[in-house]
N, C-alpha and C positions, 0 to 999 in steps of 0.2 A: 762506501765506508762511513758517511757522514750519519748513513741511515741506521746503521748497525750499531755507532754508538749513541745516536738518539735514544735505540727501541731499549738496549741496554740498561743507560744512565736511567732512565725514567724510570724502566721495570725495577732495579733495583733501589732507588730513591724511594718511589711510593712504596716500598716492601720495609724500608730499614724507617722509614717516616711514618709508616701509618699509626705508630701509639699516639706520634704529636698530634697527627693530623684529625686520630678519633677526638682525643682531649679539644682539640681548638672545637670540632663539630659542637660537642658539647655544650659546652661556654659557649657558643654564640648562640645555640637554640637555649637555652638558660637566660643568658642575657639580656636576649630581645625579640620580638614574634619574626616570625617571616623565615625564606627558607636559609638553609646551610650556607650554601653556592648563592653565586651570584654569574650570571650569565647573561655574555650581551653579543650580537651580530658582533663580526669584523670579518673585511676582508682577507681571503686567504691566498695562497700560491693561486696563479690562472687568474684571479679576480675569482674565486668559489667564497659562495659566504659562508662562514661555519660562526659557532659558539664559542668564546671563549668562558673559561671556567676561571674564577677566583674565590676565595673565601667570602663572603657578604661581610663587609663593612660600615653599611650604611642601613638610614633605617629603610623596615619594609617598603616596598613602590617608591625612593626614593627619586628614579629616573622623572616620575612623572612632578615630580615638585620642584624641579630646578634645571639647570646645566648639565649638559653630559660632561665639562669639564670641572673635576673639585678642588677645592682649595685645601690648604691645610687648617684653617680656620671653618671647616664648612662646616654647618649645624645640623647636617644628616647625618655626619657620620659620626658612630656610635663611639663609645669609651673604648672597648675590646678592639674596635676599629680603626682606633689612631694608633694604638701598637703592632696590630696585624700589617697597616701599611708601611710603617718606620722601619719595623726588621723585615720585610717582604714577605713574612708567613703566609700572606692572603696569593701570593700567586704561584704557591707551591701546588696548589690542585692545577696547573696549565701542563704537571707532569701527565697528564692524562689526554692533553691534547697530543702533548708532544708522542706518547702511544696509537694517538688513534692517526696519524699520519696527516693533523690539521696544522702541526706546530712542529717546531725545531728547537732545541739549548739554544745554540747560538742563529740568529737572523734581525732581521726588520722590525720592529715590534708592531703587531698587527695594528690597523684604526679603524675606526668606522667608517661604515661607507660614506656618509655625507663630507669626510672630507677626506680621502679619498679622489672622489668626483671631483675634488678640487684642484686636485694636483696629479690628476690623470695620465698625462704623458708622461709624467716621473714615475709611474707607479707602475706602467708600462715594463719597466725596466727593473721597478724593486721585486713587483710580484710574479717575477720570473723564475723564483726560489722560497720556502718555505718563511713565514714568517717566526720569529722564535721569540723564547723567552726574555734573554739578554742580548744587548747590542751594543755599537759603537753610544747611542744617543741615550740608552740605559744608565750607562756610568757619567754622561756629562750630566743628565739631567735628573739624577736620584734625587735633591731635594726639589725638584721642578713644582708641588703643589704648594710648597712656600714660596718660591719663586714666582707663581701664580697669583698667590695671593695678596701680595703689595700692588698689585691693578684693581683700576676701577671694574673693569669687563674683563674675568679669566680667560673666556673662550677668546674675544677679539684680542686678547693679547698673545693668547696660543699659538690663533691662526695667522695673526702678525707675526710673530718675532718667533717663535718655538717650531712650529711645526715645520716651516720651509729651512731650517736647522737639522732636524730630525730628516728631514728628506734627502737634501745633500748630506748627511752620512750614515743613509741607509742606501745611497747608490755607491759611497766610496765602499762602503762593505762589501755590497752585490759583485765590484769590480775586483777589490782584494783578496774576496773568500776561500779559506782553503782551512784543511783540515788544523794547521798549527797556526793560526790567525784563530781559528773559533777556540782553541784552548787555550790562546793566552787572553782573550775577553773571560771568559771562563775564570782563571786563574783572579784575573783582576775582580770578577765579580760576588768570588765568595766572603772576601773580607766586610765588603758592605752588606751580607747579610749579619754581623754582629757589630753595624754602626758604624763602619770605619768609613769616612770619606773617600771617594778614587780621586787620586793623585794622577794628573795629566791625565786624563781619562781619551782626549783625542790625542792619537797615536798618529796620525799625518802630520805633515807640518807644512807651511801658506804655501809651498813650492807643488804639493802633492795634492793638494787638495783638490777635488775636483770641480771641473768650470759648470 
């Protein structure tokens, strides 16, 4: 069932979307050289790696000039850039993962492999299920590149403090998932695409949390 209103939601999104989606194309090849998309390894369900697809935000080859983690002060990324990632515009092209049967609406938010590798035995458990667009760690950490960027080292603060967060509760998801659990993340996640803060965004509480 989960699959059926995956293939659904997405066919019909990218159909009722595509005027934004031509216009955003536009504007960004206007705006700055390099291509539309923006595409990077993660891993996926099994541990398979696939592509993920977002809008390009930053400037051209920007992977090879810095961080794979950015801040919200970073100086790659572009003007049209900082708006594509405030209202989420830029990861409206992951409807097309979620088509190709690399992604889900609701799961894990996929990572790279190198950290990953790091938290292996966890991942054991997470990548037993599709990785998706929204998640539990989605709504807690939507301003998470400003949050990043009061540190000295984003990445070391990531893999310190952020991503072993993102881990435990992308296993309490894996353990709670069901079809009316992925539509009320859902439900909670469309507000923040027009700015709005999530309110309690973790939905367990210290009794439920998992050890």
């Amino acid at each position: 069932m989960k699959r059926v209103l995956d293939i659904v939601v997405a066919g019909v999104g990218l159909i009722a979307l595509s005027p934004l989606l031509l216009l955003v194309s536009i504007v960004i090849k206007i705006g700055s050289t390099g291509p539309v998309f923006f595409r990077q390894e993660r891993m996926g369900k099994g541990f398979r790696p696939f592509h993920i697809y977002k809008f390009r935000t930053m400037i051209d080859n920007a992977a090879q000039m810095g961080s794979a983690i950015t801040c919200g002060k970073d100086p790659r990324i572009t003007t049209l850039g900082k708006f594509l990632r405030k209202t989420k515009i830029d990861e409206l092209p992951q409807l097309i993962n979620v088509l190709r049967g690399e992604m889900s609406l609701v799961g894990p938010r996929p990572e790279l492999r190198k950290f990953v590798q790091l938290f292996r035995q966890d991942y054991e458990t997470i990548l037993k299920i599709r990785p998706g667009i929204t998640d539990l760690a989605s709504l807690k950490y939507q301003d998470e590149a400003e949050l990043l960027a009061t540190s000295t080292d984003a990445e070391e603060e990531y893999l310190r403090r952020v991503l072993p967060d993102k881990v435990e509760l992308a296993k309490y998801y894996v353990k709670r998932s069901s079809l009316f659990f992925d539509m009320s993340l859902i439900l909670r996640t469309i507000p923040k695409l027009f700015g709005s803060k999530a309110r309690n965004p973790i939905i367990f509480t210290e009794e439920k949390k998992p050890e």
